[in-house]
N, CA, C and O atoms as CSV, one atom per row, in Angstrom:
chain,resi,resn,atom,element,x,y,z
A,1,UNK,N,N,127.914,-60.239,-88.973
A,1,UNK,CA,C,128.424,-61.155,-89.953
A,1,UNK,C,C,127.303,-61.680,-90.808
A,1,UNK,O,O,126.298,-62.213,-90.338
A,2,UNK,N,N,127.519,-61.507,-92.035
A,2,UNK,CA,C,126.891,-62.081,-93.239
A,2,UNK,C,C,126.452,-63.510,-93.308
A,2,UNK,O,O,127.434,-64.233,-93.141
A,3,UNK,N,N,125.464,-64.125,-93.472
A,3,UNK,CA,C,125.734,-66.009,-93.918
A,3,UNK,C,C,126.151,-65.725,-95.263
A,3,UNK,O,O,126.183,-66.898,-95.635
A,4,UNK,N,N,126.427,-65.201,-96.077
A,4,UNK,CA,C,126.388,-65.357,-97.552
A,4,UNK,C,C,128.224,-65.064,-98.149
A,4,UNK,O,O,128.963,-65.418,-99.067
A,5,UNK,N,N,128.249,-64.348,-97.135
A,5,UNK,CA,C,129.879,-64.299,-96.942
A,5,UNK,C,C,130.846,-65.185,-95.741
A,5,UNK,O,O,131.367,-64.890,-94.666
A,6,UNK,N,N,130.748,-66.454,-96.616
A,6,UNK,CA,C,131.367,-67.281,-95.094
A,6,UNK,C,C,132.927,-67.656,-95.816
A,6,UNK,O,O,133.574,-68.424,-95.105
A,7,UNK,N,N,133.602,-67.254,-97.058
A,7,UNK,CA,C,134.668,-67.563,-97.312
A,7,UNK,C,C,135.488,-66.302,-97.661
A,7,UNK,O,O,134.896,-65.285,-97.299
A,8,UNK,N,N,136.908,-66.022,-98.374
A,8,UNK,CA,C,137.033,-64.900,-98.995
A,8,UNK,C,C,136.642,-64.824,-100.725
A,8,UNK,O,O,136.256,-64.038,-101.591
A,9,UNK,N,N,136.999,-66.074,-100.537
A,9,UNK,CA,C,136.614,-66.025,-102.274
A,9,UNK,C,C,135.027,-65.396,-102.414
A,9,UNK,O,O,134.719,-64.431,-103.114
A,10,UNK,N,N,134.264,-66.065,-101.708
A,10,UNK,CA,C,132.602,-65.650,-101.908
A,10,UNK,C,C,132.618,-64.314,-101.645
A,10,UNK,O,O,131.689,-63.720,-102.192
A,11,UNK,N,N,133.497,-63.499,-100.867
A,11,UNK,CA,C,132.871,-62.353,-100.538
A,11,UNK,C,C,133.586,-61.630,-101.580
A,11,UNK,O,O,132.871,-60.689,-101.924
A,12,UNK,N,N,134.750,-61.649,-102.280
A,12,UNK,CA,C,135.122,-61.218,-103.485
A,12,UNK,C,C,133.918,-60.969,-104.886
A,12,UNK,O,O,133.459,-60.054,-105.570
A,13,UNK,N,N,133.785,-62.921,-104.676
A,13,UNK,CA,C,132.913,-62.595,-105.593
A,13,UNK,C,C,133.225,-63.663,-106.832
A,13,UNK,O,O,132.538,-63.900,-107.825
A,14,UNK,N,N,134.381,-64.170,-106.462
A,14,UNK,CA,C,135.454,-65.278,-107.449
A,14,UNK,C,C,135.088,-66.770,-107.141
A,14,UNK,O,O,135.993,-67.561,-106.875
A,15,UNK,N,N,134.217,-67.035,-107.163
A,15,UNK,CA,C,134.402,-68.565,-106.523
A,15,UNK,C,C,134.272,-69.606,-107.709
A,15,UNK,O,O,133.445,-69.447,-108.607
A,16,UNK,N,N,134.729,-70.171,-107.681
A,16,UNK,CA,C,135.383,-71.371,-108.785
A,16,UNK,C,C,134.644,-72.430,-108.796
A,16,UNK,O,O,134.414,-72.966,-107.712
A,17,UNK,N,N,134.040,-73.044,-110.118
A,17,UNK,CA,C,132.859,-73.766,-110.316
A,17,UNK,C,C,133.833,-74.859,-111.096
A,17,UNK,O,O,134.864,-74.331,-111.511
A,18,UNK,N,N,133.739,-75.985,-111.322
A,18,UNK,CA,C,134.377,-77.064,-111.959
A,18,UNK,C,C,134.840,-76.691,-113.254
A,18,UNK,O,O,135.928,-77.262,-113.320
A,19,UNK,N,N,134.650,-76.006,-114.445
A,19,UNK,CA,C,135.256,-75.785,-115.558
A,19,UNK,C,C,136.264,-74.350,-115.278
A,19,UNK,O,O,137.298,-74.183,-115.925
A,20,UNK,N,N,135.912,-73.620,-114.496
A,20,UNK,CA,C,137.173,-72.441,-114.591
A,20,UNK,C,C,138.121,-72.921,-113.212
A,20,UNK,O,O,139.140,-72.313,-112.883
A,21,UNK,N,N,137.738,-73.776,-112.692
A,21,UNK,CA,C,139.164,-74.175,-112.038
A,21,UNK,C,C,140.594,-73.968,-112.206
A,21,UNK,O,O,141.108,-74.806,-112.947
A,22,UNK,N,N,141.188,-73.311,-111.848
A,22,UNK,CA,C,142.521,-72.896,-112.224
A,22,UNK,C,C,143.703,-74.042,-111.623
A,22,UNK,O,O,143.837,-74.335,-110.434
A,23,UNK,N,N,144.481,-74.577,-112.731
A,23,UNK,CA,C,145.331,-75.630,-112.338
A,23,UNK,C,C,146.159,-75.688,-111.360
A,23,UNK,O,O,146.612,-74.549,-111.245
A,24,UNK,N,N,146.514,-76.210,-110.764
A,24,UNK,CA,C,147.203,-76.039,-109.493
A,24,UNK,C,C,148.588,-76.387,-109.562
A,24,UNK,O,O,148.884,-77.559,-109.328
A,25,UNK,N,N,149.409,-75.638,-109.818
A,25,UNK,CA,C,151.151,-75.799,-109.949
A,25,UNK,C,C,151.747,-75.793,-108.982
A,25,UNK,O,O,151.232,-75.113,-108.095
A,26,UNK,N,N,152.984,-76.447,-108.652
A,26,UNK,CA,C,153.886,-77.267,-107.436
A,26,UNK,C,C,154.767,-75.932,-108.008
A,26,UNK,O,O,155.007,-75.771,-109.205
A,27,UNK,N,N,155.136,-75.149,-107.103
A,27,UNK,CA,C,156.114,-74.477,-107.037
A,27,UNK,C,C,157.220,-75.000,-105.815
A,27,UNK,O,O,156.818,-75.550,-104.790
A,28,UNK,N,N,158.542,-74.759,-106.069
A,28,UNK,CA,C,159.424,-74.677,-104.995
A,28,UNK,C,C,160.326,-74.276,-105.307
A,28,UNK,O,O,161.007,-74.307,-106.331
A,29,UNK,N,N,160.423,-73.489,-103.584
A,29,UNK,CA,C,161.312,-72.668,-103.400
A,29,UNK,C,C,162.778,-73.023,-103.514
A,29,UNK,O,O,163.067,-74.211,-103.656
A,30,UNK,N,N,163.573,-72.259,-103.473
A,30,UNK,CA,C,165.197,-72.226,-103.816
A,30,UNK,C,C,165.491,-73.297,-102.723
A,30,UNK,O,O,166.074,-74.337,-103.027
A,31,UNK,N,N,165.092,-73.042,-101.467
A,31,UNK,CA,C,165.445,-73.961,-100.352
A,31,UNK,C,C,165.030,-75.382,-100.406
A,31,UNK,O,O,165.735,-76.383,-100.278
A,32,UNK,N,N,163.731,-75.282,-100.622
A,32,UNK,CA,C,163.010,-76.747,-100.930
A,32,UNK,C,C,163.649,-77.373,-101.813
A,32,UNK,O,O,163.704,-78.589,-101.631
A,33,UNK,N,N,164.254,-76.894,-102.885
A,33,UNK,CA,C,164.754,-77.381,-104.513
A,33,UNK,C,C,166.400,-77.863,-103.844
A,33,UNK,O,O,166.864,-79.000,-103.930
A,34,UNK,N,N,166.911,-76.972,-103.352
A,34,UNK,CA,C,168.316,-77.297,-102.587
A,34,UNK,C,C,168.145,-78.554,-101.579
A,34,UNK,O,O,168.882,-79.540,-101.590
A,35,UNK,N,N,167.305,-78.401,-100.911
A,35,UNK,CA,C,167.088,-79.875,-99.915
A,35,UNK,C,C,166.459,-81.132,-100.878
A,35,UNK,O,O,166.210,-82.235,-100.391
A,36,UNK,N,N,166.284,-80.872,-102.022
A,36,UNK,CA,C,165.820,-82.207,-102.644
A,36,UNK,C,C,166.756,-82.710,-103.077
A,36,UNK,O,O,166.887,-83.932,-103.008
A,37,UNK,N,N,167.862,-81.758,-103.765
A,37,UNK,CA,C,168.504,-82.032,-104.407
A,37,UNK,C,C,169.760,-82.961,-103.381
A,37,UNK,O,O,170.353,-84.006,-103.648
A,38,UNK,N,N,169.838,-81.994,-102.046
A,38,UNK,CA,C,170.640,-82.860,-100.935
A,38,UNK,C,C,170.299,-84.338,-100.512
A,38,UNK,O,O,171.006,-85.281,-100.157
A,39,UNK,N,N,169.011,-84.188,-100.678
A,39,UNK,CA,C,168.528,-85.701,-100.073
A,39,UNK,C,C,168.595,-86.767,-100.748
A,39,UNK,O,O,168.409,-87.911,-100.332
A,40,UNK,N,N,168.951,-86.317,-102.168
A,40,UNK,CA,C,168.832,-87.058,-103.521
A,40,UNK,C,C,170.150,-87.748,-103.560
A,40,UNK,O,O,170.516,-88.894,-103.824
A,41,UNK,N,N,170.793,-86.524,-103.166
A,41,UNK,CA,C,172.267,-86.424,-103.555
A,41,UNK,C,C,172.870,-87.826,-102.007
A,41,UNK,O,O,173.929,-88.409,-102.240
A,42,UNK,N,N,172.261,-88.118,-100.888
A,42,UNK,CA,C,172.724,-88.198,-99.772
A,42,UNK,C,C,172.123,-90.030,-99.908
A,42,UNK,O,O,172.581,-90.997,-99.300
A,43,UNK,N,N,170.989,-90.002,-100.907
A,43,UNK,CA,C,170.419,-91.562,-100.809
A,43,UNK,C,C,171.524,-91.869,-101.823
A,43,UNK,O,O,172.379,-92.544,-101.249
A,44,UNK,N,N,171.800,-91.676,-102.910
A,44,UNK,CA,C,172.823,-92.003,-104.012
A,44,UNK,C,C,174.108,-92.488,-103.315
A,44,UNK,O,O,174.603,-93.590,-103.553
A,45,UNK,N,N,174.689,-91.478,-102.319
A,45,UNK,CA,C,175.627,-92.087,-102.374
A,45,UNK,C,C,175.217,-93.480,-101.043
A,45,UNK,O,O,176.030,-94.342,-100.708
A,46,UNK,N,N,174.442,-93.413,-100.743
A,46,UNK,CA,C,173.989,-94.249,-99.653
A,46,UNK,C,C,173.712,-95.936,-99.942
A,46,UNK,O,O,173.332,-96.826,-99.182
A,47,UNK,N,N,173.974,-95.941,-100.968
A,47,UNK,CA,C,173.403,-97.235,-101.773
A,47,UNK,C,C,174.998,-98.343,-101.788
A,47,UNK,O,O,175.082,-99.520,-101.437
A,48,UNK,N,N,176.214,-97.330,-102.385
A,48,UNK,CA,C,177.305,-97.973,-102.572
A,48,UNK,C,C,177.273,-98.816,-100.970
A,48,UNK,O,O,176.837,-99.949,-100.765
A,49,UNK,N,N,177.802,-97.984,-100.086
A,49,UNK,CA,C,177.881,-98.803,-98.324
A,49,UNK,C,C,176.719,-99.328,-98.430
A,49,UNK,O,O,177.033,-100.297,-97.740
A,50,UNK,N,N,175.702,-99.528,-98.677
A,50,UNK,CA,C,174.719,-100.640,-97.955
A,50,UNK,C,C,174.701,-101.546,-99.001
A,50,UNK,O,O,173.943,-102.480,-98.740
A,51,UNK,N,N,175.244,-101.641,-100.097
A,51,UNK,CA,C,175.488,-102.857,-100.701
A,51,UNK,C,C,176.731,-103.782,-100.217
A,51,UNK,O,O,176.834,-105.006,-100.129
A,52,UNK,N,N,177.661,-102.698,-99.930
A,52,UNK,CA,C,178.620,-103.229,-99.075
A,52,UNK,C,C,178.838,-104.018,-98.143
A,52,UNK,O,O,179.731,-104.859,-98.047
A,53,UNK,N,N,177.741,-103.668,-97.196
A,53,UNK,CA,C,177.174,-104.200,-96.159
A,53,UNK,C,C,176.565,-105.084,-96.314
A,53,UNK,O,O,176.694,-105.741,-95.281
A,54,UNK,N,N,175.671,-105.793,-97.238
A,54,UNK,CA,C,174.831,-106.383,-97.749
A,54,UNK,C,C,175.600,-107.744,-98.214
A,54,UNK,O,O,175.371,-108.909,-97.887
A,55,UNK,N,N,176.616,-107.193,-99.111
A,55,UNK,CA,C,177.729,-108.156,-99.681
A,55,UNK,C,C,178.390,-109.042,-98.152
A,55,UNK,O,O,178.348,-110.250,-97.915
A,56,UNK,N,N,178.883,-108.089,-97.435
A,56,UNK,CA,C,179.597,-108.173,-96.602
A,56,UNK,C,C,178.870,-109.435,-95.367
A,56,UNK,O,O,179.551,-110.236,-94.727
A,57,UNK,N,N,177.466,-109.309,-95.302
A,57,UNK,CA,C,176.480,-109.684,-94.668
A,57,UNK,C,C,176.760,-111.178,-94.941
A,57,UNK,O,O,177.313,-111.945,-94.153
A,58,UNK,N,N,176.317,-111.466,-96.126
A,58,UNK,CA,C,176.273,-112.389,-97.092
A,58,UNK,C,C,177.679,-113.273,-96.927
A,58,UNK,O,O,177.539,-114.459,-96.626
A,59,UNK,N,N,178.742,-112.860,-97.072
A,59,UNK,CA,C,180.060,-113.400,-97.271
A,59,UNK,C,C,180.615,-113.902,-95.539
A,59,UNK,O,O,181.629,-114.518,-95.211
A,60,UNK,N,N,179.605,-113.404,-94.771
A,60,UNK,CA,C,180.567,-113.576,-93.275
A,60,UNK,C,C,179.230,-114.928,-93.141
A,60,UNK,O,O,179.822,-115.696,-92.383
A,61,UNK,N,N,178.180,-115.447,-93.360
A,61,UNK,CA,C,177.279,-115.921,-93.161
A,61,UNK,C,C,178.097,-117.713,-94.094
A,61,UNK,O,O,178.161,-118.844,-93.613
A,62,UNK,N,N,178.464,-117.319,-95.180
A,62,UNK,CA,C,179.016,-118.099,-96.225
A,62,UNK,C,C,180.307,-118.868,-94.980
A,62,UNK,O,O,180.290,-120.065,-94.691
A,63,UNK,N,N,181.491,-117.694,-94.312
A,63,UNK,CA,C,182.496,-118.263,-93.560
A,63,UNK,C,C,182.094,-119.043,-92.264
A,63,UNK,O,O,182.743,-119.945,-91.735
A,64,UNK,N,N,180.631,-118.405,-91.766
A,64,UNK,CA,C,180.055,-119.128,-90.730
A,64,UNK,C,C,180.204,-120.933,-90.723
A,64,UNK,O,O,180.709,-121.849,-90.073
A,65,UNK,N,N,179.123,-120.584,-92.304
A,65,UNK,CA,C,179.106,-122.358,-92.570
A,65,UNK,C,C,180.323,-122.885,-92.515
A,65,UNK,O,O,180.568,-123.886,-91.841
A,66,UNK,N,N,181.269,-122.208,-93.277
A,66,UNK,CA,C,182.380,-123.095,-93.853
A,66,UNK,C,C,182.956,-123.617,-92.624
A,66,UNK,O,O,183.402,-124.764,-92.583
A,67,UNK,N,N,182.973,-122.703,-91.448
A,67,UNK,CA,C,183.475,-123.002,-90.443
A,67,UNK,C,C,183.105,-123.862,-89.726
A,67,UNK,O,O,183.885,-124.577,-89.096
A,68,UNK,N,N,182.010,-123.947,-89.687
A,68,UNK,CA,C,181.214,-124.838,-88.916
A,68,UNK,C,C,181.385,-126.186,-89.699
A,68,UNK,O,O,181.243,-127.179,-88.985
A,69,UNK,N,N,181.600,-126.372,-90.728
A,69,UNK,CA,C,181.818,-127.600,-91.300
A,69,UNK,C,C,183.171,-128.360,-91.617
A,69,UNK,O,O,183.348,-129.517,-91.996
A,70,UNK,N,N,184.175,-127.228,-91.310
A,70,UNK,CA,C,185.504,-127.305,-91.292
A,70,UNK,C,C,185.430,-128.051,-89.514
A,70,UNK,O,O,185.934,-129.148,-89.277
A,71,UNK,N,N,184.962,-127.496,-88.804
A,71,UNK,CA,C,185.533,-128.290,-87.481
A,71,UNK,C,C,184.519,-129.396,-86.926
A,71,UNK,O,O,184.796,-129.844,-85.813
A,72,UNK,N,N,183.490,-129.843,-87.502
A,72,UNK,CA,C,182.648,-131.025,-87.771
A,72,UNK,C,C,184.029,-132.590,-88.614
A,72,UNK,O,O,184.208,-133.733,-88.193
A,73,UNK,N,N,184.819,-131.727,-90.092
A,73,UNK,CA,C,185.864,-132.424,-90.437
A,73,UNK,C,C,186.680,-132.673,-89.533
A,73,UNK,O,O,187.013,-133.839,-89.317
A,74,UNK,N,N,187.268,-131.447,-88.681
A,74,UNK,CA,C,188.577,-131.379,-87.877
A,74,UNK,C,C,188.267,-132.403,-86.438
A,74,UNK,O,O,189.185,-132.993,-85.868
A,75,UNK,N,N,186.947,-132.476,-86.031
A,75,UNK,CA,C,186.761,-133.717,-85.188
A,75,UNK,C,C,186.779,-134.844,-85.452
A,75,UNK,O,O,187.137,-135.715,-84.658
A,76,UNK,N,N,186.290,-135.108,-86.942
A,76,UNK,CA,C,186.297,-136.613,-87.263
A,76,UNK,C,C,187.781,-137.019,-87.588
A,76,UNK,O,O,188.302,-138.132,-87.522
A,77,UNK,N,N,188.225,-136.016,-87.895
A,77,UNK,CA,C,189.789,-136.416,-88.219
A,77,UNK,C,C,191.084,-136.598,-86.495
A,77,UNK,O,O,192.153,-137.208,-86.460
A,78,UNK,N,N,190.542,-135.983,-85.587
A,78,UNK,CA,C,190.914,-136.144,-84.205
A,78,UNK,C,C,190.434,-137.678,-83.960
A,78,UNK,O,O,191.285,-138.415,-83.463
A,79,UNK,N,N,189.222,-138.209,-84.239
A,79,UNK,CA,C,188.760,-139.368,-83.797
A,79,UNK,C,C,189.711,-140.453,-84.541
A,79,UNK,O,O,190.122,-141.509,-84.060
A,80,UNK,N,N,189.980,-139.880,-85.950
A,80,UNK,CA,C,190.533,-140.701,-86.532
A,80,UNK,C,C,192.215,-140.834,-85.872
A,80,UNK,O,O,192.701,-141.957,-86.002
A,81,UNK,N,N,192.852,-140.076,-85.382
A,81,UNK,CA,C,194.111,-139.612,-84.958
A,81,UNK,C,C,193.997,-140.711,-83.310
A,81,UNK,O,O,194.911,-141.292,-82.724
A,82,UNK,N,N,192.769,-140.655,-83.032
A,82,UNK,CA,C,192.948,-141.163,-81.638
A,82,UNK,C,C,192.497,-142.717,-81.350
A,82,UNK,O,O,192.647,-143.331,-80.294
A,83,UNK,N,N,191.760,-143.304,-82.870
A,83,UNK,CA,C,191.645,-144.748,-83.268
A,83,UNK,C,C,193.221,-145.367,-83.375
A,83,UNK,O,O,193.236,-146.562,-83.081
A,84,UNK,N,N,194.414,-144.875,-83.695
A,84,UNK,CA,C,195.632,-144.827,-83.984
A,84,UNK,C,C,196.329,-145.288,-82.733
A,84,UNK,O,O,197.105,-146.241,-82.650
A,85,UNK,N,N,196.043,-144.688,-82.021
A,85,UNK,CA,C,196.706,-145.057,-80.299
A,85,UNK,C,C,196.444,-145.982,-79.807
A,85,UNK,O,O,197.419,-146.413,-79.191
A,86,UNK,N,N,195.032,-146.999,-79.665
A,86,UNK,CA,C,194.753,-148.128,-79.491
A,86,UNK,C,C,195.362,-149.352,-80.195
A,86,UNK,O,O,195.009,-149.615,-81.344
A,87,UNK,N,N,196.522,-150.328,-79.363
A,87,UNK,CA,C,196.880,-150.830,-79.519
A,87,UNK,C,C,196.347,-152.182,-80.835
A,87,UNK,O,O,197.004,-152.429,-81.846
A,88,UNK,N,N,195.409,-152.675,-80.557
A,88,UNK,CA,C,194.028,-153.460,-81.047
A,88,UNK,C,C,193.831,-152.646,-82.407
A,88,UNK,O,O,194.185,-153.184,-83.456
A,89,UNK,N,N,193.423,-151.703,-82.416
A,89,UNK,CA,C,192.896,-151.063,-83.779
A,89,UNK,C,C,194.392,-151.327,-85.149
A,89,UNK,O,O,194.344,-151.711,-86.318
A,90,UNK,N,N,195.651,-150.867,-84.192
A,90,UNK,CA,C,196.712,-151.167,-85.055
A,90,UNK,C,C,196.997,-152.777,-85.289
A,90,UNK,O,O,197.407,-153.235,-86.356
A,91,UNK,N,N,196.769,-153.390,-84.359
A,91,UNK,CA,C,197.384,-154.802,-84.462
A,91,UNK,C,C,196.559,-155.290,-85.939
A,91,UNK,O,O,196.979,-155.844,-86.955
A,92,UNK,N,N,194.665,-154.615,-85.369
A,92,UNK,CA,C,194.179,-155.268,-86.775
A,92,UNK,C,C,194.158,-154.459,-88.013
A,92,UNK,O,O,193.694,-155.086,-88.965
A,93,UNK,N,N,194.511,-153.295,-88.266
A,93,UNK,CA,C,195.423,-152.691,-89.853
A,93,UNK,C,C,196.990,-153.349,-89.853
A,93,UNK,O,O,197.750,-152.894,-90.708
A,94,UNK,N,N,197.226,-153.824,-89.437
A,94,UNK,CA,C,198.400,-154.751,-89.903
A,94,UNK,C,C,197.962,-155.945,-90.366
A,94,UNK,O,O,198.101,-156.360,-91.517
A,95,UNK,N,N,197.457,-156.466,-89.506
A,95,UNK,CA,C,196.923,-157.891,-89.967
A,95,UNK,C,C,196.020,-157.661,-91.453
A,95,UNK,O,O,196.026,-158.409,-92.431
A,96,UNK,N,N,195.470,-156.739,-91.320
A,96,UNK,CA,C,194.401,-156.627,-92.621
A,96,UNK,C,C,195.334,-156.066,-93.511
A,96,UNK,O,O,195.461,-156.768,-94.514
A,97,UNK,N,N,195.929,-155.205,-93.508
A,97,UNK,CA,C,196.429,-153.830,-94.546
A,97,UNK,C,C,197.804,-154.665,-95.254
A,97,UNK,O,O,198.028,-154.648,-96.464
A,98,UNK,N,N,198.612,-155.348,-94.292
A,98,UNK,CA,C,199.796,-155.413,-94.312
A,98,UNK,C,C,200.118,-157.078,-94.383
A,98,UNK,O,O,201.251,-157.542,-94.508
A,99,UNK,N,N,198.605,-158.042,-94.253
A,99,UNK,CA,C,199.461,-159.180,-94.173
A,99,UNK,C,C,200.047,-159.832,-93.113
A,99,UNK,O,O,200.239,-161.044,-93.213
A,100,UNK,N,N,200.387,-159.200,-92.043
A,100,UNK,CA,C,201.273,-159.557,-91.134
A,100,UNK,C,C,200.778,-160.601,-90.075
A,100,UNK,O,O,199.563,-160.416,-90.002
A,101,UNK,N,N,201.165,-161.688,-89.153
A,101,UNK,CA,C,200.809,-162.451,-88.453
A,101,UNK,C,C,202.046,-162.341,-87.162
A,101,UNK,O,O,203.157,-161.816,-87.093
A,102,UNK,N,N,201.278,-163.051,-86.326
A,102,UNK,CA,C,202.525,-162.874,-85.286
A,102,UNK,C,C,203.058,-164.396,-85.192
A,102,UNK,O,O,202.475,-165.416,-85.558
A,103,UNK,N,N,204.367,-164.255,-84.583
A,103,UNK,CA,C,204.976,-165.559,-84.568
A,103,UNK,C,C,204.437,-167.002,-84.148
A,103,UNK,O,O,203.869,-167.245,-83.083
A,104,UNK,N,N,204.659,-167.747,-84.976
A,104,UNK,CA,C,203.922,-168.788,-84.842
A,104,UNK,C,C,202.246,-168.917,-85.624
A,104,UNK,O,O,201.301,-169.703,-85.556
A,105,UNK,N,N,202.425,-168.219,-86.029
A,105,UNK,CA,C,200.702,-168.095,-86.257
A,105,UNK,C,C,200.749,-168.501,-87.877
A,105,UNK,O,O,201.838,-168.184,-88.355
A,106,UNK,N,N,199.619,-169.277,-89.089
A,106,UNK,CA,C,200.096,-169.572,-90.453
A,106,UNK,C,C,199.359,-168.647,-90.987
A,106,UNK,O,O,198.253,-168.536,-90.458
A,107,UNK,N,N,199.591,-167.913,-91.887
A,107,UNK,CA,C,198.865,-166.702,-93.031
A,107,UNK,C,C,198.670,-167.849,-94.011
A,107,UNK,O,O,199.449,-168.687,-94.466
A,108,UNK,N,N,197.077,-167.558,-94.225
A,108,UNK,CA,C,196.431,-168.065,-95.168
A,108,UNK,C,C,196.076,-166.558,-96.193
A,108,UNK,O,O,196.023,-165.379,-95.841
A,109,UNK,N,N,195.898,-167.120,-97.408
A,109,UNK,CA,C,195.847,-165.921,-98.647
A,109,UNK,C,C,194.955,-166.559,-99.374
A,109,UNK,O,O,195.627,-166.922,-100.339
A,110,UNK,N,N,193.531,-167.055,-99.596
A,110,UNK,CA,C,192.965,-167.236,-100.638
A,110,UNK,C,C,192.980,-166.298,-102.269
A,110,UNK,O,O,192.816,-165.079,-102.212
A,111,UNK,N,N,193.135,-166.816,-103.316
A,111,UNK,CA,C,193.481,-166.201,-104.237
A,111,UNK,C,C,192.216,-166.813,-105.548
A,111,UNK,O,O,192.225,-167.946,-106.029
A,112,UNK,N,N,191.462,-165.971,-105.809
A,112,UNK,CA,C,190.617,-166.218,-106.843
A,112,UNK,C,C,191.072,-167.275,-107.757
A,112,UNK,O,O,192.220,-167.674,-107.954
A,113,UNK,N,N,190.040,-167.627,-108.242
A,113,UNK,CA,C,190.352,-168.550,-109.752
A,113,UNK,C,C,190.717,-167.542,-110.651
A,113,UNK,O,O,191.807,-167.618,-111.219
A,114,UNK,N,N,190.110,-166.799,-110.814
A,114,UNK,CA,C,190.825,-165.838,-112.089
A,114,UNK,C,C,190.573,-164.344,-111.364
A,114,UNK,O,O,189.773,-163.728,-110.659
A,115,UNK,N,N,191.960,-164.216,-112.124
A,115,UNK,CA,C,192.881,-162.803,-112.102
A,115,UNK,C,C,193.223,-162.534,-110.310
A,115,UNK,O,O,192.681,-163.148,-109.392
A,116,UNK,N,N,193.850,-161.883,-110.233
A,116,UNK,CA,C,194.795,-161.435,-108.865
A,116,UNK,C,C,193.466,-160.867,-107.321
A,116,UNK,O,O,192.350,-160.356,-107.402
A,117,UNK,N,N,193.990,-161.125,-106.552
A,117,UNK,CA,C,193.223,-160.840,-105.576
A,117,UNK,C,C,192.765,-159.834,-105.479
A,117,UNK,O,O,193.537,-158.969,-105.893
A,118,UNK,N,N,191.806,-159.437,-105.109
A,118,UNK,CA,C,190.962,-158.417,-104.875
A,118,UNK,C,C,191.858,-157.169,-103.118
A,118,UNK,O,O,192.111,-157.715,-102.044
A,119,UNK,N,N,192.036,-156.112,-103.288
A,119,UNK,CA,C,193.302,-155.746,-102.201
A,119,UNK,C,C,191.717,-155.127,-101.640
A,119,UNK,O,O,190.696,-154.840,-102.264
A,120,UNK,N,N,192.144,-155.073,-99.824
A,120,UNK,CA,C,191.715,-155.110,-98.774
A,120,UNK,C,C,191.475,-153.240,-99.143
A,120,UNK,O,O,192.184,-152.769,-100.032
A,121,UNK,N,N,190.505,-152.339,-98.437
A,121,UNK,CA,C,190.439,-151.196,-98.559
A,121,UNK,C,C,191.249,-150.870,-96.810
A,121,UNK,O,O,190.973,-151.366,-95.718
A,122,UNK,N,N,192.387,-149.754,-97.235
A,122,UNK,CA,C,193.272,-149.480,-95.777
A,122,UNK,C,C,193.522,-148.150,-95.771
A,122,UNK,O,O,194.149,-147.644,-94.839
């Protein structure tokens, strides 16, 4: 074996110096060109469902909250349902809301100097 021949190009005789460099073109094959075109073809449609999903992501995250804040309401409104049953709580929304006294007892009504009384919030 030669040292002077350590490639094929050198032993040809062709070896390529920076200005005759020959450009280097991307060829592909029928198969390669067919699988690009599949993979191309396979992300495209891949986009519609994962926006879908994405949307979908988004919108169940949105019902989470709502929910969670819907039965935060739906307790305070139970508390309110079960202030109702206590005898005491009603006696005093009557007395306040309604005016009412029990027998024997005198209803006093202070009434402004001017214009009509101010009504109780019930």
């Amino acid at each position: 074996m030669s040292s002077a021949a350590t490639s094929p190009a050198a032993a040809r005789g062709t070896t390529r110096t920076g200005a005759h460099r020959a450009r280097r073109t991307w060829r592909l094959s029928a198969r390669a060109g067919g699988l690009a075109v599949v993979v191309v073809l396979l992300l495209t449609l891949a986009v519609a469902p994962f926006r879908t999903l994405m949307d979908q992501r988004s919108q169940l995250g949105r019902l989470q909250r709502q929910t969670e804040q819907l039965g935060r309401e739906n307790a305070d409104l139970q508390a309110k349902i079960q202030r109702f049953d206590d005898p005491a709580y009603m006696e005093q929304l009557a007395r306040r809301c309604l005016g009412m006294v029990l027998p024997g007892e005198i209803a006093f009504v202070t009434i402004p100097v001017r214009g009509a009384p101010i009504p109780t919030e019930c």
